[in-house]
C-alpha positions in Angstrom: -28.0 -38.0 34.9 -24.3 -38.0 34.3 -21.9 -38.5 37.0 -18.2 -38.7 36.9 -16.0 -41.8 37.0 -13.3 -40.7 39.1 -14.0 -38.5 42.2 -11.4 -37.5 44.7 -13.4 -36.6 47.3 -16.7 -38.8 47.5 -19.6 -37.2 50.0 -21.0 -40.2 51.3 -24.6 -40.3 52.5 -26.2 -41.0 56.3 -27.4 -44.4 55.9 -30.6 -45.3 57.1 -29.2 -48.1 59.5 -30.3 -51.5 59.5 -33.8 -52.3 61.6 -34.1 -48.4 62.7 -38.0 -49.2 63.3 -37.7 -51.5 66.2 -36.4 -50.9 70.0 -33.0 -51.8 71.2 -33.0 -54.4 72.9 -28.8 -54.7 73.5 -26.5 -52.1 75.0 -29.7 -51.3 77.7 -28.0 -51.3 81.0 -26.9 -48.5 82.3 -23.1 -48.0 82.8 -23.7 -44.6 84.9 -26.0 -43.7 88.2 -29.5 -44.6 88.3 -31.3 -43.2 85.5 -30.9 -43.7 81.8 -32.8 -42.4 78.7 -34.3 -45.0 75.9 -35.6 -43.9 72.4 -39.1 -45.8 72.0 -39.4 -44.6 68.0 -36.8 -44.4 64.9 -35.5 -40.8 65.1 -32.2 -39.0 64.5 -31.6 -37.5 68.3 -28.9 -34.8 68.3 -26.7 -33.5 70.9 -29.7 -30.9 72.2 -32.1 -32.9 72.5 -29.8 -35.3 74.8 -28.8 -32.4 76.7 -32.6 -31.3 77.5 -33.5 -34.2 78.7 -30.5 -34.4 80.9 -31.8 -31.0 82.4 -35.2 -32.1 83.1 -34.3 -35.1 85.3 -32.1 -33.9 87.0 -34.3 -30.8 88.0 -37.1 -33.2 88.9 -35.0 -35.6 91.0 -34.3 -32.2 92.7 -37.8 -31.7 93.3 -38.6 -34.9 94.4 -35.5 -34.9 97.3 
């Protein structure tokens, strides 16, 4: 396929990130209160998804006081 030589504006592409299939295992403490989320699998999470899961601890801590 033909592609041009000069582009002004090149889109670049979302990477697939280097070792995406394995667990973090720096940057795990947690810098705010008691309770901190940890992705166990390679996935994109997006800003809902964080938010959701914000929601659902803190309405089961609620429960639990």
């Amino acid at each position: 396929m033909l592609t041009p030589k000069k582009v002004k504006h090149r889109k670049w592409q979302k990477g697939r990130g280097r070792d995406r299939d394995s667990v973090a295992t720096r940057m795990v403490d947690i810098s705010f209160g008691q309770y901190g989320l940890k992705a166990m699998t390679a996935a994109w999470v997006d800003s809902r998804q964080i938010e959701a899961a914000r929601r659902a601890i803190t309405r089961h801590i609620q429960i639990d006081q």
